[in-house]
N, CA, C and O atoms as a GROMACS GRO file, in nm:
protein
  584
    1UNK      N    1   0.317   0.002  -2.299
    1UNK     CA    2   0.303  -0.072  -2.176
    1UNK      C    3   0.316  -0.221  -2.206
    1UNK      O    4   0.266  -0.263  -2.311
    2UNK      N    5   0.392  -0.321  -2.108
    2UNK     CA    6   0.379  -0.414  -2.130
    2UNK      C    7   0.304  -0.514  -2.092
    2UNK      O    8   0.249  -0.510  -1.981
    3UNK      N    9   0.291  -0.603  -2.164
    3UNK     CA   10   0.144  -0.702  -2.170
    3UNK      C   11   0.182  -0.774  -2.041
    3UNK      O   12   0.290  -0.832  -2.043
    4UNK      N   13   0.103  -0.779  -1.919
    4UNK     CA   14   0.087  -0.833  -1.788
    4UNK      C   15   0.134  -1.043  -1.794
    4UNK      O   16   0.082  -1.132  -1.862
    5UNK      N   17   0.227  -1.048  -1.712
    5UNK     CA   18   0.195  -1.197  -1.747
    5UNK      C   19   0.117  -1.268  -1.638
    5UNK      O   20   0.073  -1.380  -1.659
    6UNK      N   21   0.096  -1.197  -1.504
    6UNK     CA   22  -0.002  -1.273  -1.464
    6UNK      C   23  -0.101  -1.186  -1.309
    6UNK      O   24  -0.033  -1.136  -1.219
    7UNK      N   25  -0.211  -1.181  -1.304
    7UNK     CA   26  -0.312  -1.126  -1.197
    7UNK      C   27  -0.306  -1.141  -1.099
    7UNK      O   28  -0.329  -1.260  -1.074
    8UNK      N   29  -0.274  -1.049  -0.961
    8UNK     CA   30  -0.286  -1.086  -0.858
    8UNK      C   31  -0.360  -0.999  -0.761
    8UNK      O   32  -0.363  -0.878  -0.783
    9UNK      N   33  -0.434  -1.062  -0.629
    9UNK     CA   34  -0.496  -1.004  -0.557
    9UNK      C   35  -0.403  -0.901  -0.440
    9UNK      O   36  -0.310  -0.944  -0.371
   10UNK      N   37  -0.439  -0.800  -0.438
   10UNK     CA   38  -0.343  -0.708  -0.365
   10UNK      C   39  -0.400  -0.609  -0.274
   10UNK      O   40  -0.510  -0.554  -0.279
   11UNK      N   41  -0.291  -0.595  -0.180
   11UNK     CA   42  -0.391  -0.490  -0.041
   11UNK      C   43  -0.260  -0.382  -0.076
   11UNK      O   44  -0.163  -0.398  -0.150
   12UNK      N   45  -0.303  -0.262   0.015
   12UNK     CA   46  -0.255  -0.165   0.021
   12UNK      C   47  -0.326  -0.125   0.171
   12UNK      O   48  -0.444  -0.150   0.197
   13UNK      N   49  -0.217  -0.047   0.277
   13UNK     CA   50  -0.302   0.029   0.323
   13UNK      C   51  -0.218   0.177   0.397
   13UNK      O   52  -0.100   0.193   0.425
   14UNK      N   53  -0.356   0.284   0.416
   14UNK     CA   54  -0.303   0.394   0.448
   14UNK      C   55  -0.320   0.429   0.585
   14UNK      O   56  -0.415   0.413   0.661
   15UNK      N   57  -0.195   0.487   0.602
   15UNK     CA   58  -0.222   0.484   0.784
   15UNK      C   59  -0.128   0.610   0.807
   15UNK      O   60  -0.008   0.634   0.793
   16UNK      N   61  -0.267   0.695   0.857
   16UNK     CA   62  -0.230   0.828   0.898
   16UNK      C   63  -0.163   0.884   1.004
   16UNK      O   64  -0.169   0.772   1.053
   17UNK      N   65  -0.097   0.959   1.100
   17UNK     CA   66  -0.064   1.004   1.221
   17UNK      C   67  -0.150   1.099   1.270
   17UNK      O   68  -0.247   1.148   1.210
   18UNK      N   69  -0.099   1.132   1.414
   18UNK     CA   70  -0.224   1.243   1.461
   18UNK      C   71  -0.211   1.435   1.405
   18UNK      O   72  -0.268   1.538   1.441
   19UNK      N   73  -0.101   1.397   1.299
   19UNK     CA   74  -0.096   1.532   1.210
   19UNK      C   75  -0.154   1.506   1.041
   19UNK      O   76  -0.180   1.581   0.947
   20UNK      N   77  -0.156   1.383   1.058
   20UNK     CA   78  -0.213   1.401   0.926
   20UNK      C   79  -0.111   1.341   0.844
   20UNK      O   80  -0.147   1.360   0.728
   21UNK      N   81  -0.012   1.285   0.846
   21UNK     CA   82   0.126   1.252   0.786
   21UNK      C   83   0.071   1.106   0.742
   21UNK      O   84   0.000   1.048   0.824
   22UNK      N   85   0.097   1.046   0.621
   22UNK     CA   86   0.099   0.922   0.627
   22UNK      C   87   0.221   0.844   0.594
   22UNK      O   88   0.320   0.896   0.544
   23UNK      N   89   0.211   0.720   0.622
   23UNK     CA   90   0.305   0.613   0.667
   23UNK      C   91   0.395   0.519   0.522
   23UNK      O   92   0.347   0.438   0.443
   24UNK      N   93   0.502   0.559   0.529
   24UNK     CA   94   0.539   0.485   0.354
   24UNK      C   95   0.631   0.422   0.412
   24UNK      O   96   0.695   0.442   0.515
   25UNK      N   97   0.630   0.324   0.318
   25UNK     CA   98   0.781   0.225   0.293
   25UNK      C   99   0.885   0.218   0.190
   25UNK      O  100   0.853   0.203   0.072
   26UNK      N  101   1.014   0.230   0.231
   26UNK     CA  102   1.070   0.225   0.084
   26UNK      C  103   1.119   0.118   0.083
   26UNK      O  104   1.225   0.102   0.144
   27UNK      N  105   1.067   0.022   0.023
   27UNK     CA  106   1.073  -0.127  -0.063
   27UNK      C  107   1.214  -0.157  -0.130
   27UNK      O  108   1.274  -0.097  -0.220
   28UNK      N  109   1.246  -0.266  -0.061
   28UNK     CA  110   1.396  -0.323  -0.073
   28UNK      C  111   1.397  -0.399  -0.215
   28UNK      O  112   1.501  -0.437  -0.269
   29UNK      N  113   1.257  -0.419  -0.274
   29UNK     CA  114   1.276  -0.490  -0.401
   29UNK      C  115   1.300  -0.425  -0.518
   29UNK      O  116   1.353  -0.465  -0.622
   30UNK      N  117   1.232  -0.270  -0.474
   30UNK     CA  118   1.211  -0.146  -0.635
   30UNK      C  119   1.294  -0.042  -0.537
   30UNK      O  120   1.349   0.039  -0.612
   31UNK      N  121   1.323  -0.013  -0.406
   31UNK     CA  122   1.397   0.112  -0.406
   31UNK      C  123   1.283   0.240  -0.378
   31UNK      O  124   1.319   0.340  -0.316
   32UNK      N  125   1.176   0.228  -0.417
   32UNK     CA  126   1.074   0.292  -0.427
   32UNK      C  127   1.031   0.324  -0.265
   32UNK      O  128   1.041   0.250  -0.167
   33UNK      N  129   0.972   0.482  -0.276
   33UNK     CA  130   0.877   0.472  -0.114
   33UNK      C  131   0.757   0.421  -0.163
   33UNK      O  132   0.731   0.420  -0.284
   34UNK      N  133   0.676   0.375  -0.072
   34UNK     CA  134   0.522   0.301  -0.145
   34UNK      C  135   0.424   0.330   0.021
   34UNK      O  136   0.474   0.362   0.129
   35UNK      N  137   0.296   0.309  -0.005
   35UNK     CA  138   0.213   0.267   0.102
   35UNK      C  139   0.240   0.116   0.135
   35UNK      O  140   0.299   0.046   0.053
   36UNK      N  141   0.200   0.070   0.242
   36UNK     CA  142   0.257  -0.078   0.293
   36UNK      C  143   0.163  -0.123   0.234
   36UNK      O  144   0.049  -0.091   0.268
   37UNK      N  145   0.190  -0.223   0.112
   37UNK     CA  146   0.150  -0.324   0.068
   37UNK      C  147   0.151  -0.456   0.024
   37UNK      O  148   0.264  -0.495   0.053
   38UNK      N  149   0.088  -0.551  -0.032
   38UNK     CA  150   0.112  -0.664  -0.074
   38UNK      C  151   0.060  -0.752  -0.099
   38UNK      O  152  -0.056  -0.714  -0.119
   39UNK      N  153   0.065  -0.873  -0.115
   39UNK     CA  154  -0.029  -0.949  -0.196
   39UNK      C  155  -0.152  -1.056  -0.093
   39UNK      O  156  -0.161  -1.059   0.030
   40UNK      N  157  -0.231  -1.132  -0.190
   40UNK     CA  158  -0.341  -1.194  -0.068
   40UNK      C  159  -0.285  -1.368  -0.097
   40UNK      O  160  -0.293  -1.447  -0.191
   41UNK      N  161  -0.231  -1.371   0.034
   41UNK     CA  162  -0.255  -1.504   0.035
   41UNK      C  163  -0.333  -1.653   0.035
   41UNK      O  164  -0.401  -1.673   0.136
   42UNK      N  165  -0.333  -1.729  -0.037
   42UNK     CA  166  -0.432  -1.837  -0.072
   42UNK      C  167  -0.533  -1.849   0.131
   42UNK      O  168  -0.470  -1.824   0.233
   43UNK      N  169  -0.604  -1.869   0.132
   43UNK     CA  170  -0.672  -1.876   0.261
   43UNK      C  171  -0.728  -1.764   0.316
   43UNK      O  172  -0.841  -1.762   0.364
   44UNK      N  173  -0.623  -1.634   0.309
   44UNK     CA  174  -0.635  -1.517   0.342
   44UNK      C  175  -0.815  -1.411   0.292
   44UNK      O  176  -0.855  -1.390   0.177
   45UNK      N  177  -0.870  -1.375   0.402
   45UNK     CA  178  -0.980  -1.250   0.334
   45UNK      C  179  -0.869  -1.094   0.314
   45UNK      O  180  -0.778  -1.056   0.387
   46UNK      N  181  -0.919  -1.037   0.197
   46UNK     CA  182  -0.859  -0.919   0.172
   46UNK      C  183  -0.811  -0.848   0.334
   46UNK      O  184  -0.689  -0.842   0.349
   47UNK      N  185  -0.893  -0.798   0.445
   47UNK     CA  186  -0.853  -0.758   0.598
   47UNK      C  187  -0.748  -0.850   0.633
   47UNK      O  188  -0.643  -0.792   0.664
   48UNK      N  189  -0.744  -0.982   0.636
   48UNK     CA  190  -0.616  -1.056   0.686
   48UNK      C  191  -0.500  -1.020   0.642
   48UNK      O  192  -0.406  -1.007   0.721
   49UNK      N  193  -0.484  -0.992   0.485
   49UNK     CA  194  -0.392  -0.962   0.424
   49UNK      C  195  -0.355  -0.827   0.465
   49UNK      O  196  -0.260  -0.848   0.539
   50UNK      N  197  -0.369  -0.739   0.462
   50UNK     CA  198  -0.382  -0.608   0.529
   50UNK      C  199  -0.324  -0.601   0.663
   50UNK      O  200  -0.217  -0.541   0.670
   51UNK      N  201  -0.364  -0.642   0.750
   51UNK     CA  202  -0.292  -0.672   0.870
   51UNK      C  203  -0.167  -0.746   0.919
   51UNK      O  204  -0.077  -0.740   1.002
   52UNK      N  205  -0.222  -0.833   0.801
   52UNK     CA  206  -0.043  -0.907   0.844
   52UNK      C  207   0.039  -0.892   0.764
   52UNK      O  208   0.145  -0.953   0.777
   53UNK      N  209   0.014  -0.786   0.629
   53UNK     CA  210   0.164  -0.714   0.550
   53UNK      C  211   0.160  -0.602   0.614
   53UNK      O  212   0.258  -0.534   0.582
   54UNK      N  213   0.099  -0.555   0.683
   54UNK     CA  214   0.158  -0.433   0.763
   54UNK      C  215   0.245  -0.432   0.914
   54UNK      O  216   0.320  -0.347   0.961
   55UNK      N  217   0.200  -0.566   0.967
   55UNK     CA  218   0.232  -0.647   1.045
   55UNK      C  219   0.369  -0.699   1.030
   55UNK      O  220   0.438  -0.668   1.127
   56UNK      N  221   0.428  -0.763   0.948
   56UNK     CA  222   0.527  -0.814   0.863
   56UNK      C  223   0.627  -0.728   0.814
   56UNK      O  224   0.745  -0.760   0.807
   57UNK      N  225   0.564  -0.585   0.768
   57UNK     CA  226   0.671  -0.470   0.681
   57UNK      C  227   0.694  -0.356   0.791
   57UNK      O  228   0.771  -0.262   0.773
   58UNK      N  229   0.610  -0.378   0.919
   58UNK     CA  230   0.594  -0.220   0.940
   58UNK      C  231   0.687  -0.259   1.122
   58UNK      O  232   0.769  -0.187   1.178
   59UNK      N  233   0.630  -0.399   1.170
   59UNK     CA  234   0.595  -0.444   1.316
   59UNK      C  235   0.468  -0.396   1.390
   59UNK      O  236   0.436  -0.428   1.504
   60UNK      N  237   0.390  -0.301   1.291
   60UNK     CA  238   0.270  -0.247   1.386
   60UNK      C  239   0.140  -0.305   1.376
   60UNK      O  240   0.111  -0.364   1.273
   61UNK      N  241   0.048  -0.296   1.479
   61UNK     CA  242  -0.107  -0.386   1.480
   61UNK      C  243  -0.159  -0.280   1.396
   61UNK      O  244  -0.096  -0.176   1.376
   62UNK      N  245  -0.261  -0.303   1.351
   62UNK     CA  246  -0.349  -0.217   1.296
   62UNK      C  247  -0.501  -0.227   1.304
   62UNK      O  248  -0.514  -0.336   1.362
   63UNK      N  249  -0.582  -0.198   1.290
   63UNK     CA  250  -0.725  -0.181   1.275
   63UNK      C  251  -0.775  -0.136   1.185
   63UNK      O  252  -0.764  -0.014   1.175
   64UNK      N  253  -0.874  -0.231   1.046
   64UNK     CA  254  -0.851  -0.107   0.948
   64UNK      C  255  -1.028  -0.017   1.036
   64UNK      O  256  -1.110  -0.026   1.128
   65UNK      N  257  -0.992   0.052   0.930
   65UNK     CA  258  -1.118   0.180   0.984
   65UNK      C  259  -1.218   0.217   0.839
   65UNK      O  260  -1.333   0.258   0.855
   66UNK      N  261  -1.167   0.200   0.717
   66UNK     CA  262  -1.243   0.278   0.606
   66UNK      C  263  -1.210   0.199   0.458
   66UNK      O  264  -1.090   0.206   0.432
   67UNK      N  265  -1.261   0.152   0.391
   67UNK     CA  266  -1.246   0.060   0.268
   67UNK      C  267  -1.250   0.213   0.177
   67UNK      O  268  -1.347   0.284   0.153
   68UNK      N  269  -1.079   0.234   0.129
   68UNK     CA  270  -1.057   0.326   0.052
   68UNK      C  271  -1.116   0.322  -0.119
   68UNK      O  272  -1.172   0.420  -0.169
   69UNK      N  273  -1.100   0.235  -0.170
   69UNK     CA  274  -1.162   0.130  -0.273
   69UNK      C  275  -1.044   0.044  -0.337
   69UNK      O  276  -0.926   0.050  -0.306
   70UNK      N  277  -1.112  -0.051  -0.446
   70UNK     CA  278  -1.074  -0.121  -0.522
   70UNK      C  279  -1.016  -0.042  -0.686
   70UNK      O  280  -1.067   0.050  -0.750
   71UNK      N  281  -0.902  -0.119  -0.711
   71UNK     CA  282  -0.800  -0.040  -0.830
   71UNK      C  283  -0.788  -0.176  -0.888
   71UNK      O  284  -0.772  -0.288  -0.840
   72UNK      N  285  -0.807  -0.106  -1.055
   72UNK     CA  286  -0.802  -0.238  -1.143
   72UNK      C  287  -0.773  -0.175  -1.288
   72UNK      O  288  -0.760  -0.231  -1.397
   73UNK      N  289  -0.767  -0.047  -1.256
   73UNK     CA  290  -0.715  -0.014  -1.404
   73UNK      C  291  -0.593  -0.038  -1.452
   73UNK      O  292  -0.487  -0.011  -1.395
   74UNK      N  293  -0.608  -0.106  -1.593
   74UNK     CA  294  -0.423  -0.160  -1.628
   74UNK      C  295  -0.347  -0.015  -1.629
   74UNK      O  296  -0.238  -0.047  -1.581
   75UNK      N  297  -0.343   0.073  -1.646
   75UNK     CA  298  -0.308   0.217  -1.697
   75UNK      C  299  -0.223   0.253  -1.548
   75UNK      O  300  -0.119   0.317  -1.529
   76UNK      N  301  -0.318   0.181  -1.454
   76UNK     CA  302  -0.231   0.220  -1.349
   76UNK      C  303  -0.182   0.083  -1.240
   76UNK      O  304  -0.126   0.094  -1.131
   77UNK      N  305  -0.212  -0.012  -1.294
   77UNK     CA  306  -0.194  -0.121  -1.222
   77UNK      C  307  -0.115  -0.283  -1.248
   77UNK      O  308  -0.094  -0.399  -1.212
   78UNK      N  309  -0.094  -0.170  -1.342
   78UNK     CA  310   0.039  -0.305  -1.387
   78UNK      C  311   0.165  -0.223  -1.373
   78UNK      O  312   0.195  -0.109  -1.408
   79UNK      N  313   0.232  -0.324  -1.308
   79UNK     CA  314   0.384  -0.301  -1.231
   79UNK      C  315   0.479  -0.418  -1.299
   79UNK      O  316   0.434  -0.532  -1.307
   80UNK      N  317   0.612  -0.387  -1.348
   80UNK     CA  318   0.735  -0.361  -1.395
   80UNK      C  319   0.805  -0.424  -1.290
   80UNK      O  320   0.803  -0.340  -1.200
   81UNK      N  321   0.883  -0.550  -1.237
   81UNK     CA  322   0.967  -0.557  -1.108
   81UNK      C  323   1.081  -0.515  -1.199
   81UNK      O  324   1.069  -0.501  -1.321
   82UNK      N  325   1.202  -0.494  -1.125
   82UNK     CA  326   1.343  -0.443  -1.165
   82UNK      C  327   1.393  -0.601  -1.279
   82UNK      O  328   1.459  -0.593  -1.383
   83UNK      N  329   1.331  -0.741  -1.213
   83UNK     CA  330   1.363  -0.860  -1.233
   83UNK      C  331   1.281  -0.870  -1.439
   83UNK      O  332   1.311  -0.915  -1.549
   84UNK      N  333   1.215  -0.824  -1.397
   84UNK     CA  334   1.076  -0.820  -1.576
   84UNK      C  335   0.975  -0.918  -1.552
   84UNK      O  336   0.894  -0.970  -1.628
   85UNK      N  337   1.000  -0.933  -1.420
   85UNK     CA  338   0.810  -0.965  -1.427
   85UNK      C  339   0.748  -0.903  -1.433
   85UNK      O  340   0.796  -0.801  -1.384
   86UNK      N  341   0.597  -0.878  -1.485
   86UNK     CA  342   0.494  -0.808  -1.525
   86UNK      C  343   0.380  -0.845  -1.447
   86UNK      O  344   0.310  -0.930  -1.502
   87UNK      N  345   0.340  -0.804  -1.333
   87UNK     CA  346   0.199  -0.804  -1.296
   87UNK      C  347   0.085  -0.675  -1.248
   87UNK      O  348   0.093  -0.574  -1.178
   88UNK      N  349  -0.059  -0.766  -1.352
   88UNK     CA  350  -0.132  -0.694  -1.269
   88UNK      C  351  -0.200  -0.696  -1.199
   88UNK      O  352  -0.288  -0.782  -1.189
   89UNK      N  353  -0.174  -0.564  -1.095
   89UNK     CA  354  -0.282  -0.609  -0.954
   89UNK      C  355  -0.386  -0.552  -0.968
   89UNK      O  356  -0.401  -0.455  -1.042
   90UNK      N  357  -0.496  -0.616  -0.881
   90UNK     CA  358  -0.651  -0.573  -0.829
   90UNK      C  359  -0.604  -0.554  -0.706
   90UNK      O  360  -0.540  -0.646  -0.654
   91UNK      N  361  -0.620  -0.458  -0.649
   91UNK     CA  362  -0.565  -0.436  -0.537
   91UNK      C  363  -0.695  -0.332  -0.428
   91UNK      O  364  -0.783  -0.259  -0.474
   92UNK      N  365  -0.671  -0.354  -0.302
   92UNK     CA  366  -0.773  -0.341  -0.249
   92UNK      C  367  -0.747  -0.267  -0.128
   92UNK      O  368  -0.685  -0.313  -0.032
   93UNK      N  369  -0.812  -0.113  -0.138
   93UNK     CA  370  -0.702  -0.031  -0.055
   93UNK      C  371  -0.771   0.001   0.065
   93UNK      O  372  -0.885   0.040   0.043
   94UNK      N  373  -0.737  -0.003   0.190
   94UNK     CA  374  -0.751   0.071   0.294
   94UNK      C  375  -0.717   0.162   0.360
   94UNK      O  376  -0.633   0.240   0.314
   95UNK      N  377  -0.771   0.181   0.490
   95UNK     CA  378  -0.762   0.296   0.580
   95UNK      C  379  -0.757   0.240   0.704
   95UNK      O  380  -0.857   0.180   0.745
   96UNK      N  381  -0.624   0.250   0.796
   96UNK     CA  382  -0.624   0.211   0.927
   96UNK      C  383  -0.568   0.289   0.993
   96UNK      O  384  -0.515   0.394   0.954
   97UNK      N  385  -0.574   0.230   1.142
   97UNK     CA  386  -0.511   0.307   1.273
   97UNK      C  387  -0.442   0.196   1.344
   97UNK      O  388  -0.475   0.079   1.360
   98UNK      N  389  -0.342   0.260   1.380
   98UNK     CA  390  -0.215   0.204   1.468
   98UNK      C  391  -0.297   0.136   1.633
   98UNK      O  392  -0.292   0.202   1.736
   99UNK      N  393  -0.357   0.018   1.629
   99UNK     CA  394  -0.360  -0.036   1.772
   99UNK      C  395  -0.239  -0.055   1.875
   99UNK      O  396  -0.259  -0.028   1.993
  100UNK      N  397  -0.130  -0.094   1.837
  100UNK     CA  398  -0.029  -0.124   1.941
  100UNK      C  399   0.102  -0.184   1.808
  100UNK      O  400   0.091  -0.177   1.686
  101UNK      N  401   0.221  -0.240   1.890
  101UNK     CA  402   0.315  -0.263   1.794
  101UNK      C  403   0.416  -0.121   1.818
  101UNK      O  404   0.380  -0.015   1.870
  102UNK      N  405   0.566  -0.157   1.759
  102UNK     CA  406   0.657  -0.080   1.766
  102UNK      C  407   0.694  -0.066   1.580
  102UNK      O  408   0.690  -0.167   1.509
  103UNK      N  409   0.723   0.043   1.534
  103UNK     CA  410   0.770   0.098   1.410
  103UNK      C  411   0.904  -0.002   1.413
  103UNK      O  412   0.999   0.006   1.491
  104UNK      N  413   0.889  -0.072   1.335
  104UNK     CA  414   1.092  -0.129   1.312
  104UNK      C  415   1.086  -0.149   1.130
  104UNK      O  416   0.990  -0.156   1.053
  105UNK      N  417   1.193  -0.152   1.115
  105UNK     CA  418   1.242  -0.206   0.992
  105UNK      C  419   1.299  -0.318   0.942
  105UNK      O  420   1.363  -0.325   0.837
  106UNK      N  421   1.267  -0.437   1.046
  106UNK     CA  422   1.328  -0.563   1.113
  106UNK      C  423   1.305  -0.640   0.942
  106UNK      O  424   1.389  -0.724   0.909
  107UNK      N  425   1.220  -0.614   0.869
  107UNK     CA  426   1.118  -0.738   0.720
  107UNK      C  427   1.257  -0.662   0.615
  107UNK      O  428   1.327  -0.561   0.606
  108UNK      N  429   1.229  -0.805   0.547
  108UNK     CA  430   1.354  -0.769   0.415
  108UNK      C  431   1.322  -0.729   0.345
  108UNK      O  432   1.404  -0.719   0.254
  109UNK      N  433   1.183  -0.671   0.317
  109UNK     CA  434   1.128  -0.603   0.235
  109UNK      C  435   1.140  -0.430   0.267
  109UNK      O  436   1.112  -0.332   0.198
  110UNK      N  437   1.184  -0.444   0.377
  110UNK     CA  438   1.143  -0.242   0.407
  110UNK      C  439   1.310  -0.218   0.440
  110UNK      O  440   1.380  -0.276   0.523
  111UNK      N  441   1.340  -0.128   0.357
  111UNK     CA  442   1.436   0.000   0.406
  111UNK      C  443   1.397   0.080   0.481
  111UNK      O  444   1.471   0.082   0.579
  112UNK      N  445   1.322   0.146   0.488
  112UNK     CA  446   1.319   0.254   0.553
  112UNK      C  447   1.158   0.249   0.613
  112UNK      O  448   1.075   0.160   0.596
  113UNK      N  449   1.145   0.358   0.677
  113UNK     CA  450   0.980   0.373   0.754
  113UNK      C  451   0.997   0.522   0.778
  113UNK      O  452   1.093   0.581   0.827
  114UNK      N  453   0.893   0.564   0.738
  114UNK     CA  454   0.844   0.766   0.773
  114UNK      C  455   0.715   0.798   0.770
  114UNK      O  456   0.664   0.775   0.660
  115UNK      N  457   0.634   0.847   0.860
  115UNK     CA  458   0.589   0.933   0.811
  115UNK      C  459   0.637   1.103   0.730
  115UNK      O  460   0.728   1.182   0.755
  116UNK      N  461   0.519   1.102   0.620
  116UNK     CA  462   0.494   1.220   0.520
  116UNK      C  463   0.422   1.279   0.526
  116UNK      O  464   0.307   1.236   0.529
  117UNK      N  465   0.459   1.447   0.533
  117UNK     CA  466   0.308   1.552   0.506
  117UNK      C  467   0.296   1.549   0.372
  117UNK      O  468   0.389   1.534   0.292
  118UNK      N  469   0.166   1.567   0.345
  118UNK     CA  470   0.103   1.534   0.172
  118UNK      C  471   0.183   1.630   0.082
  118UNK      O  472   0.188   1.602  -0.038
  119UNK      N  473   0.264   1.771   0.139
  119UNK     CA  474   0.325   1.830   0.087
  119UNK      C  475   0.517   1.845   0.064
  119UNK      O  476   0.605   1.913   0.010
  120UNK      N  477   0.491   1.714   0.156
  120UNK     CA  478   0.654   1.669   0.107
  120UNK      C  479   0.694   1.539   0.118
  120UNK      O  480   0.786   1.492   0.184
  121UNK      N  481   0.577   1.460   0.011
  121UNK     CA  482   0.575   1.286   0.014
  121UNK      C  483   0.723   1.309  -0.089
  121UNK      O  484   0.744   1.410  -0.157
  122UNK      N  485   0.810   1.194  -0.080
  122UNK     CA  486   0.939   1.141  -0.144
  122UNK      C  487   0.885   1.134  -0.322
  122UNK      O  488   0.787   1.072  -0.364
  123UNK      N  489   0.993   1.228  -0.417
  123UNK     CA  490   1.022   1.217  -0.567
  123UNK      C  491   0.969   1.037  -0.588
  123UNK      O  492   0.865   0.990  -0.634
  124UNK      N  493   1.049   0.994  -0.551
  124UNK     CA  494   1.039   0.841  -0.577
  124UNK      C  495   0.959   0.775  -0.483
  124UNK      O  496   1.000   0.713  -0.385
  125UNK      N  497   0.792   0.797  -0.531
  125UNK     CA  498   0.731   0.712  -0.502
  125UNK      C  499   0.672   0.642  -0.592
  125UNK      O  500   0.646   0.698  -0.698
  126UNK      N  501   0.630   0.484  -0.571
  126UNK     CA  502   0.544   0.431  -0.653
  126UNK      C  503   0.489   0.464  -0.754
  126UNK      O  504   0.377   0.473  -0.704
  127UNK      N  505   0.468   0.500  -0.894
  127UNK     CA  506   0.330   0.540  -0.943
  127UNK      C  507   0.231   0.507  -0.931
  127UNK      O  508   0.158   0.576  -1.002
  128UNK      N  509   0.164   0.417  -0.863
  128UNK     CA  510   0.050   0.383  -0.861
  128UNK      C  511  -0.012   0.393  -0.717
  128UNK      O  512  -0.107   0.327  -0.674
  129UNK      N  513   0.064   0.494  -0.647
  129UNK     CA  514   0.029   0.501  -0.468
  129UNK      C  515  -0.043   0.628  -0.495
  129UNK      O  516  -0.159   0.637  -0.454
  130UNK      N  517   0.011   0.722  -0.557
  130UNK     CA  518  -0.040   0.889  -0.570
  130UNK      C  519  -0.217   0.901  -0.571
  130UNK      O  520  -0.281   1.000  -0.534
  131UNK      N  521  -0.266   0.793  -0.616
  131UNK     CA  522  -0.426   0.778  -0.658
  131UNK      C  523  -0.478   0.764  -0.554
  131UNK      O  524  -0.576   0.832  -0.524
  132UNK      N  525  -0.411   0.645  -0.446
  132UNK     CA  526  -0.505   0.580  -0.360
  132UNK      C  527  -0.452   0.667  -0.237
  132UNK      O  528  -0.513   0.645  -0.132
  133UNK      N  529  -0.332   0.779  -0.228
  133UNK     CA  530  -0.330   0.870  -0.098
  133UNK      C  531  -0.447   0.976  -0.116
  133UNK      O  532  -0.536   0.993  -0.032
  134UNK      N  533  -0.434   1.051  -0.248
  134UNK     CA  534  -0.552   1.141  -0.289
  134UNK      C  535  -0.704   1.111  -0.279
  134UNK      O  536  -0.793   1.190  -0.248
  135UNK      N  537  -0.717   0.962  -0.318
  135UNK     CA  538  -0.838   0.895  -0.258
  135UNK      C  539  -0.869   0.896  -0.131
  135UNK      O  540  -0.989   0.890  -0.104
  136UNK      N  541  -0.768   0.905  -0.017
  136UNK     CA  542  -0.794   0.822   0.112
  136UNK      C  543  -0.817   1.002   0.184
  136UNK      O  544  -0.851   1.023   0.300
  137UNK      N  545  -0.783   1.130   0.061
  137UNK     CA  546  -0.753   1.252   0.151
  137UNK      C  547  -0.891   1.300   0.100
  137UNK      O  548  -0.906   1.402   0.167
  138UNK      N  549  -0.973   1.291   0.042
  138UNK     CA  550  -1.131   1.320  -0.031
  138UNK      C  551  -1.184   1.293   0.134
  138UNK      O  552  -1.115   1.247   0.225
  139UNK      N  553  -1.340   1.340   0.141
  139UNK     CA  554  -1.396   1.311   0.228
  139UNK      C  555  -1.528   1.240   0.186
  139UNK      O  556  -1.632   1.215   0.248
  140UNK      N  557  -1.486   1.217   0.053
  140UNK     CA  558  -1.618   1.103   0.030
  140UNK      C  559  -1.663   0.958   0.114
  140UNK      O  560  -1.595   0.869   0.164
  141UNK      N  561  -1.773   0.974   0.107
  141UNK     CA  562  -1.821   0.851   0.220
  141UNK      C  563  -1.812   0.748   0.141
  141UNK      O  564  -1.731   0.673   0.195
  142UNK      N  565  -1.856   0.694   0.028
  142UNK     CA  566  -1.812   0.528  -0.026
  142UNK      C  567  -1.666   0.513  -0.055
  142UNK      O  568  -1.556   0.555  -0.021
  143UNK      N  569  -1.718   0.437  -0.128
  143UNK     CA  570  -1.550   0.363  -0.175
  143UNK      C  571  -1.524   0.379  -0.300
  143UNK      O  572  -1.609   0.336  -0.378
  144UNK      N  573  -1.456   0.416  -0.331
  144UNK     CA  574  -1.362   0.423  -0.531
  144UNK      C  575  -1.349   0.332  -0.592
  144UNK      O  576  -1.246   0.269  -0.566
  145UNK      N  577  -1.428   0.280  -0.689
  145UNK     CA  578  -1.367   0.194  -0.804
  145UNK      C  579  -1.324   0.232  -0.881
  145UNK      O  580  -1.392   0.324  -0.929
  146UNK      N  581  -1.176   0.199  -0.967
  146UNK     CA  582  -1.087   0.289  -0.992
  146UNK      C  583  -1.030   0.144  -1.109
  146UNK      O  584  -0.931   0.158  -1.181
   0.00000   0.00000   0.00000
């Protein structure tokens, strides 16, 4: 694995349908499907960030609903860009619901938009999404530190 060159604060979040399907992006930077995520901006509380990269990648409002937990293991949290930057994230995952907003693919970051049943999420996803969908499908009441 390679040695991280620099830390960043990161959201993720999961957002289910009324079957149970959840919501991926496949990311114009890696090609990859992923949960809608991304980084925290200087000013930003972890919820701001959350809302307005889903806001930004998806066009949809959201509400979160459930603090999935916090991920900080290097093993799974250091990411490779195609470019060779190396970062790792602390990343900070949620659970929301669709308030209003239309599904588009309008952000230069998203190819594509789907919902997935847990039994036929896309070969090429993320490695580091598989933890925090399996997390968000538990019915444990706290949150995961991971």
């Amino acid at each position: 694995m390679k040695k991280a060159e620099k830390i960043h604060p990161g959201i993720a979040v999961i957002i289910f349908d009324e079957q149970k399907r959840v919501l991926l992006q496949k990311r114009a930077d890696v090609g990859l499907w992923g949960i809608p995520s991304g980084h925290v901006e200087p000013g930003e509380t972890v919820e701001e960030a959350a809302i307005r990269e889903v806001s930004e990648e998806t066009g949809l409002n959201i509400r979160i609903t459930k603090l999935i937990g916090v991920y900080s293991d290097p093993n799974s949290q250091i990411f490779t860009y195609p470019d060779g930057r190396v970062i790792h994230f602390i990343t900070t995952c949620f659970q929301a619901e669709i308030i209003d907003g239309v599904m588009t693919c309008d952000s230069p970051e998203t190819v594509d938009l789907r919902f997935f049943s847990r039994e036929n999420l896309p070969s090429n996803l993320l490695p580091m999404h598989p933890r925090w969908l399996d997390d968000a499908l538990t019915n444990k009441e706290g949150a995961f530190i991971r």
